[in-house]
N, C-alpha and C positions, 0 to 999 in steps of 0.2 A: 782629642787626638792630635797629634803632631805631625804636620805635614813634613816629606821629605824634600829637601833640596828642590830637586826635580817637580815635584808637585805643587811646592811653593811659586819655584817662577813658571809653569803653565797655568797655576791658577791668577797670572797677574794677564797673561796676555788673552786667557779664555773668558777674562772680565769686560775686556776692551771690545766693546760694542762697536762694530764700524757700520758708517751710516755713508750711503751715496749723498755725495754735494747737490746732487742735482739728478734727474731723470729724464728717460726720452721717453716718450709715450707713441704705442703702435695699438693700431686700432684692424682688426681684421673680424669682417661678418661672412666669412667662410667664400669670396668669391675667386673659384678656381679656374687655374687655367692651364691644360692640358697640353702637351706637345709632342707629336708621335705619330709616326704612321697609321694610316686606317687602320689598319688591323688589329694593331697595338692598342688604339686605343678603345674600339669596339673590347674588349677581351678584358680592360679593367672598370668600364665603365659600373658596372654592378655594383662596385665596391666602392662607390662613390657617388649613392644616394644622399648623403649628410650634405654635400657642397653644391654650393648652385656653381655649375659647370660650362665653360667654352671650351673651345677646342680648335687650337690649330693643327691642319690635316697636314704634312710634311709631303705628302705625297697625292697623287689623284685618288678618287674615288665612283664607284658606281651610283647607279639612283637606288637599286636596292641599298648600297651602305646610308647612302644620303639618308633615306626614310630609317633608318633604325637608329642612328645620329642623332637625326629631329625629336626624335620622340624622346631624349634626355638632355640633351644640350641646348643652351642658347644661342649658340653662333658658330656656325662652323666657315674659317675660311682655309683658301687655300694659301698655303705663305712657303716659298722659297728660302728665303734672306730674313729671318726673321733677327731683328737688333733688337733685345731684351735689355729693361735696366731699371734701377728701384730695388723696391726692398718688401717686408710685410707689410700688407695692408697698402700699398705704392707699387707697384709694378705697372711697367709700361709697355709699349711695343711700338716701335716709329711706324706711324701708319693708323694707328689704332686710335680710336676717338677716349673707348672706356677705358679704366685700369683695372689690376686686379688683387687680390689680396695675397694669393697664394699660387705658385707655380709649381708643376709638375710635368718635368721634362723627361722623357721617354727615349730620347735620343741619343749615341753614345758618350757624343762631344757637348758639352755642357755648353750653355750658352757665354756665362762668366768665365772669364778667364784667371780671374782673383784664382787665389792658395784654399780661401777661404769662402765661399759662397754667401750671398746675403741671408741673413734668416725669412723664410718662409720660404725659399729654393731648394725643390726639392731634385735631385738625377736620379731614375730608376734605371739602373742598368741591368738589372734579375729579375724576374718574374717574383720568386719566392721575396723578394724584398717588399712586399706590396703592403704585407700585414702592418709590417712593421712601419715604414712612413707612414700609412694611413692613419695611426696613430698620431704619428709626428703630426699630420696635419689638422685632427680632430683638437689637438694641445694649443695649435695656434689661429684657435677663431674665439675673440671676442676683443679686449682691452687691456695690455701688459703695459707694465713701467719694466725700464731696464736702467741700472744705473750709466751716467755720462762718465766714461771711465777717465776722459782727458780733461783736461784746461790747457787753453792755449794761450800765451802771453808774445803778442804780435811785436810789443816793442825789444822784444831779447832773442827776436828771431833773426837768425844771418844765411835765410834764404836768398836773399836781393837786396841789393843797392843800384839805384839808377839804371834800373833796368837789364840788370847785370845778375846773370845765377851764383850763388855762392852754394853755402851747403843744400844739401835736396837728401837726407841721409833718411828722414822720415818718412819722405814720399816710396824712396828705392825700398825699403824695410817693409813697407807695412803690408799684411799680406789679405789685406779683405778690399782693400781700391779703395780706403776710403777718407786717405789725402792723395789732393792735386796742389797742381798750383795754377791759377788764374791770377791773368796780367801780375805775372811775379809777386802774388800774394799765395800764403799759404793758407786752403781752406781744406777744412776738416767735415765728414759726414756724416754727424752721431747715429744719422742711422744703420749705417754700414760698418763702424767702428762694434769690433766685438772684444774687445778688453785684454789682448794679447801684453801691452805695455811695451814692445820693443823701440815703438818709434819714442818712447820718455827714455828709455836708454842708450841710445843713438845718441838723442840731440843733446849738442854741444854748450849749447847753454842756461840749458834748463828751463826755452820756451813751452817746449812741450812735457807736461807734470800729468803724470798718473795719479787719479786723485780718488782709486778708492781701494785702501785707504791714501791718505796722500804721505809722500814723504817725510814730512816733519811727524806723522805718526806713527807710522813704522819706527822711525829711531828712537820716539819714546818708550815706545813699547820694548822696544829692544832693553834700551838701557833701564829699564824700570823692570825687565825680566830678567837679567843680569845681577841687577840686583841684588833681587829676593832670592837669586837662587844661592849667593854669597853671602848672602845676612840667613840661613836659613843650614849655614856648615858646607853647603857644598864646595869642589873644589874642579876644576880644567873640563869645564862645561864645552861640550858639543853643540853649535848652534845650528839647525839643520833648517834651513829656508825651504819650503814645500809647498806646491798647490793644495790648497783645503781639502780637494777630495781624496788626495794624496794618504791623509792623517790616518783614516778605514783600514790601508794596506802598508802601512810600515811599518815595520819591527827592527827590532836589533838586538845584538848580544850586548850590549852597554848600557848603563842606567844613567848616565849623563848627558845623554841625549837631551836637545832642547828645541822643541817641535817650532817652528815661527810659518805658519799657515798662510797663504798669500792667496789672493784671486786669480793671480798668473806667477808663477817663477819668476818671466822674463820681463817681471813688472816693476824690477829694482835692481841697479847694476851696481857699480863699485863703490861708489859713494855710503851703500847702505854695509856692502859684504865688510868694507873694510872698519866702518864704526863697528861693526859689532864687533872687531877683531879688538878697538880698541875701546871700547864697552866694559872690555872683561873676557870673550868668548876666548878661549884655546883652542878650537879650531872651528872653521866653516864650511858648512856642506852645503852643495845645491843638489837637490835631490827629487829625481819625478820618475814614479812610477811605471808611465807607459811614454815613449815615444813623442815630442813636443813638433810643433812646427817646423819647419826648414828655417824658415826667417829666424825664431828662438835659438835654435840651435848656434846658427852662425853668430848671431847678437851675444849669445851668452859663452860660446869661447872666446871669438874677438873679445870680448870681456874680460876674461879670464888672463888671456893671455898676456893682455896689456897690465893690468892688476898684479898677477904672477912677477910680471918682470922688474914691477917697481919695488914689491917684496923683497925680491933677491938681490936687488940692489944695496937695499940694505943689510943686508946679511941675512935675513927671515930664509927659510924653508920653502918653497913652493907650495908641499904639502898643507899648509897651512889653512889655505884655499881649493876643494875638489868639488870634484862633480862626482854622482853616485847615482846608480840606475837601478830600478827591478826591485826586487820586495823587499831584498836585505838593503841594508844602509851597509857601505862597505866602511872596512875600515882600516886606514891607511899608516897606522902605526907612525903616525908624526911625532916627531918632540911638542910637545902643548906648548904656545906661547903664553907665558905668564909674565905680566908686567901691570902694574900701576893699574883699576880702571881711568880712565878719560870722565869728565865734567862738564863737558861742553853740551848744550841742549841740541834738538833738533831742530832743523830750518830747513825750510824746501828749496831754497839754494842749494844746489845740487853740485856744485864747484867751491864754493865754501866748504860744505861735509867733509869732501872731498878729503881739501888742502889739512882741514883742521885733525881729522883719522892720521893722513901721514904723518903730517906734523907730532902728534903722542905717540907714534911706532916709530920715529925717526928720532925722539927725545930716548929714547931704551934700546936702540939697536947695535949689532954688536959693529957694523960699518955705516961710516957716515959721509957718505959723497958729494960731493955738488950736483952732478945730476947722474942720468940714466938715460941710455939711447932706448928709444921704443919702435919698435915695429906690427906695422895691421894699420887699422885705423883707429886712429888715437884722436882725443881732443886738446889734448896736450902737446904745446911746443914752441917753436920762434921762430919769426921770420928773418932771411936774410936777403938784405942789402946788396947789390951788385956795384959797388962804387962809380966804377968807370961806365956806368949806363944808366943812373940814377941821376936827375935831372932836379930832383926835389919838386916836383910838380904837384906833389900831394894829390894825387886821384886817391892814390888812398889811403891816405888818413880819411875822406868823404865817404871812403865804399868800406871802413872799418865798421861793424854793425857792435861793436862793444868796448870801444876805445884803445885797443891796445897798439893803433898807431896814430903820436898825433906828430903835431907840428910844433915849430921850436918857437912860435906865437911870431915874435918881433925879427927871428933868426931864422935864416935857410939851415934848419936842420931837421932832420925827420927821426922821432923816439919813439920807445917802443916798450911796452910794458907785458911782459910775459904772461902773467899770471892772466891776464885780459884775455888771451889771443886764444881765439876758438879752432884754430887751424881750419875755418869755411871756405879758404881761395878765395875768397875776393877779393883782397887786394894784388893776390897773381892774374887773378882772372882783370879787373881796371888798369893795373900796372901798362901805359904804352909804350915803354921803351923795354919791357919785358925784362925789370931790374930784379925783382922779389924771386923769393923760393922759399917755399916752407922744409921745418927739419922739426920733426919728434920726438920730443924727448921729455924726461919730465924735469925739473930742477927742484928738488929737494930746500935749499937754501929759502923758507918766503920771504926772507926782508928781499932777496936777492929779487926773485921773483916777480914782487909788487912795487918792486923800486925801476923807475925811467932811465935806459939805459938809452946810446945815441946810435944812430945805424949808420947815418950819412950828414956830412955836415959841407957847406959850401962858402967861401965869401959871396956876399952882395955882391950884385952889381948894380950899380947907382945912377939914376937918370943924368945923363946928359948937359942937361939943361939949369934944375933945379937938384942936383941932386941926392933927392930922392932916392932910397933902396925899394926898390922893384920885382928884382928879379935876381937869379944868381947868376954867375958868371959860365956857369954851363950850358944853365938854359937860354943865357942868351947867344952862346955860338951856334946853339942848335936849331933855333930859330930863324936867324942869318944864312945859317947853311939851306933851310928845309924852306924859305922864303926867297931866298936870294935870284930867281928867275921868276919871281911872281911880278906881273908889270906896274902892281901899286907902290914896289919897293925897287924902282929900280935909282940909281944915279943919287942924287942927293935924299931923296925920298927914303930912302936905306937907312939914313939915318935914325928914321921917325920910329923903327923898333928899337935903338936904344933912346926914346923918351919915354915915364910914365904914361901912364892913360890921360892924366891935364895935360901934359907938354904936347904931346903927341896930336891933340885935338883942336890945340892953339895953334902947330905948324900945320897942320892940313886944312882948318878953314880960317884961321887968323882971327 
C-alpha cells in the first residue's frame, strides 16, 4: 500500500525517537506536610492514611484538638510566617530541622509565588478537590527521572560583564523561579525547571538551549519531513507545530496538514518557525489546544511579531506565520509560499538558523531591502556611537560578551559587527560617558552584517616625552579637565598626564 503525502512525512517524524540528554532524579517516600487551620486539617486528615504526616497548625489550638492530632501526626507545630521552599522529595521550612517530600497547603494564598508551583506542591483551595490531589499525591511517592530540558553554555551568556547586569530576559521569563543569578552568574534549578522552553527563546544568544529534543533535531526532522512529504506527490504543505498532547484533539478540514509534536510549543521560536518556511513548508501554524502560560503567550507573540515584521519586509505575507486555538486548526486562506527548498543542515546555533532561513527567503522575495525597523524585544540590531561623548575608552568592547564591539587594536577606533550584537545593554549599561544606544532592526544584507564597520575614530595623542601614542586626543582633554584640581596634578605635575605610564613614572620618582 502507498502511503499518502501526508502520511509519508508523519511517518518520518513518528520514527524519530526523542531521548532526554540527561535526567534529574526525585526520590519521594510519601513524607507529607500539611498546612492549614485546625480544623481544616482535622477534617482531611482521614484521607491521608497512605502518608506519614506533619502538620503545621496556622492557627491556635485546644488540648482536645491537640490529642486527636497526636494520634495521626508526627509533629504538630504552631508557625505564623511560615517561608516554604524546595521541591519533591526536598521541601523545607526555615526553622525546621527535618524536610519533606510532599506538601499540602490548605491556605488560600499559596506559599510560592512562582506562575508555576514546584512539583510535589500541592494548594487545596475546595474541599471537593481532595479526591482528586490525593491521587496526585499517591502518584508522587517513590523514585522518578524527569528529563533536564535545558543546557546552559556560561561562555555565550551576556548576563554580566565586570560586575555589570546585561540581559536577565531568562531570569524575568521563567515562570517556575527556577533561574537566578548569584554574584552575576546565571544559575539554573533542574529541579524547579518544568520544560516550558521560553527562557531558550528569549536568550539572545543561544546560551540557553532546549534540549529535549534539542534544536539541531527538530530541524532535521523538520526538513527530512519536508521532504518525504515532497518526494511522496505532495504539494503546499501546512506545517502545524503542537504540544504532543495536542495531537488526540486536533482536526481540520485540510489534508495537508503536517503535525510537528513538541514537548512545549514555546520550546522553539523563530529560528525553528522560519526554517521550516524555508524547508519547503507553505505555511506555519502554532497551534494549542487549551490556554498556555502567561510567560508563553507573551514569549510567543513578541515572537511573532518580530518574525512577522521581517517577513514583510520582504514582501512575504504576514499570514504566512499564525497562531490557531481550540479544536479546529483555523484557516487563514494565505497565498502558500512556494520557492526552492533550502539545504542547509541543522545546528543548535540558533542565530545562524536564523540568518541562514532569511538568507533563502530573501534570495526568492519579491522585495529586497537592506534592513527593517523592528519593534518589542528583539535580539537583533546596532549599536550607536555618540561622537561628541565617546572617548574611545573601550569599557566596552571589555563588557561586549560576544564581540560585536572591538577595538581598532593599534588605532583609537571603536568597530562594530552587527551580526555579533545581542542587543544585552551592556555596553550602555559600562559606557561612562553615556556615549552608546541600541537600535532594532534587522539587516537583511549578511556580507553587510558580518562585515566590521567603524562607530567612532579619534587621532592619537602621543606622549610627550617619548612619543609614544597612548591615548586620544579627547581623552586626554577630558582627563585634564576631570583631574585639573586634583593636588597630584597641579603646576608642572600637570604635565605628567600627558606622559605614557614609563614617562610618567620616571618624572614622578626619577
Amino acid at each position: 500500500m502507498i502511503n499518502s503525502p501526508v502520511e509519508s512525512a508523519q511517518q518520518v517524524v513518528d520514527q524519530c525517537a526523542v531521548e532526554a540528554a540527561s535526567y534529574v532524579t526525585f526520590e519521594s517516600e510519601g513524607s507529607l506536610l500539611v498546612i492549614g487551620t485546625t480544623s481544616e486539617v482535622l477534617e482531611i486528615l482521614s484521607l491521608l492514611n497512605a502518608f506519614s504526616v506533619s502538620v503545621f497548625c496556622v492557627d491556635s489550638y485546644t488540648s482536645q484538638e491537640q490529642v486527636r492530632l497526636l494520634k495521626r501526626v508526627k509533629l504538630i507545630e504552631a508557625v505564623v510566617n511560615i517561608q516554604l521552599s524546595g521541591y519533591l522529595g526536598n521541601f523545607t521550612v526555615t526553622g525546621v530541622a527535618n524536610s519533606f517530600d510532599l506538601v499540602l497547603d490548605l491556605r488560600q494564598e499559596a506559599d510560592f509565588q512562582s506562575t508555576l508551583s514546584p512539583i510535589g506542591y500541592f494548594q487545596l483551595t475546595a474541599i471537593g478537590e481532595l479526591p482528586r490531589v490525593v491521587e496526585q499525591l499517591n502518584d508522587l511517592v517513590g523514585i522518578f527521572d524527569k528529563p533536564k530540558y535545558f543546557s546552559y553554555l556560561e561562555e555565550k551568556c551576556a548576563h554580566s560583564r565586570n560586575q555589570i547586569e546585561g540581559c536577565r530576559q531568562c531570569i524575568d521569563i521563567c515562570s517556575a523561579d527556577a533561574i537566578t543569578s548569584v554574584a552575576f552568574q546565571i544559575v539554573v534549578n533542574p529541579y524547579l525547571c518544568q520544560g516550558c522552553g521560553d527562557c531558550s527563546v528569549v536568550c539572545p544568544s543561544g546560551a540557553m538551549n532546549y534540549q529535549y529534543p534539542s534544536r539541531q533535531d527538530i530541524l532535521n526532522q523538520l526538513r527530512s519531513m519536508l521532504k518525504a512529504f515532497y518526494s511522496a506527490g505532495g504539494g503546499q504543505p501546512v506545517v502545524v507545530f503542537c504540544n504532543a498532547e495536542d495531537r488526540s484533539v486536533l482536526t481540520s478540514h485540510r489534508n495537508d496538514y503536517l503535525l510537528f509534536p513538541l514537548e512545549s510549543l514555546s520550546s522553539v521560536g523563530a529560528e525553528v518557525w522560519l526554517a521550516a518556511l524555508a524547508f519547503g513548508a507553505g505555511l506555519v501554524v502554532l497551534y494549542n489546544s487549551e490556554p498556555l502560560l502567561a510567560s508563553s503567550e507573551q514569549v510567543l507573540n513578541n515572537e511573532l511579531e518580530v518574525t512577522r515584521t521581517i517577513l514583510m519586509g520582504m514582501g512575504f505575507s504576514e499570514k504566512l506565520l499564525y497562531r490557531s486555538e481550540g479544536i479546529l486548526v483555523q484557516n487563514n486562506n494565505a497565498d502558500f509560499l512556494t520557492i526552492p527548498p533550502a539545504t542547509f543542515v541543522g545546528d543548535n546555533d540558533k542565530r545562524a538558523i536564523f540568518r541562514l532561513a532569511v538568507d533563502h527567503l530573501f534570495n526568492y522575495a519579491s522585495q529586497q531591502p537592506r534592513q527593517v525597523k523592528l519593534l518589542g524585544n528583539t535580539v537583533w540590531g546596532e549599536v550607536k556611537a555618540a561622537r561628541d561623548l565617546c572617548t574611545l575608552c573601550f569599557s566596552c568592547v571589555s563588557a561586549c560578551p560576544s564581540g560585536a564591539l572591538q577595538s581598532g587594536q593599534n588605532s583609537p577606533q571603536l568597530n562594530f559587527i552587527e551580526s555579533l550584537c545581542l542587543q544585552c545593554n551592556l555596553c550602555v549599561s559600562t559606557c561612562p560617558e553615556q556615549a552608546l544606544a541600541l537600535s532594532a532592526r534587522y539587516v537583511y544584507d549578511g556580507v553587510g552584517a558580518r562585515s566590521s564597520r567603524r562607530l567612532h575614530e579619534e587621532s592619537a595623542f602621543h606622549c610627550i616625552n617619548c612619543q609614544k601614542p597612548f591615548a586620544t586626543e579627547k581623552m586626554m582633554t577630558v582627563m585634564k579637565e576631570k583631574l585639573s584640581g586634583h593636588p597630584m596634578f597641579q603646576g608642572e605635575a600637570l604635565k605628567r598626564l600627558e606622559m605614557c605610564e614609563d614617562c610618567r613614572i620616571k618624572s614622578q620618582f626619577g
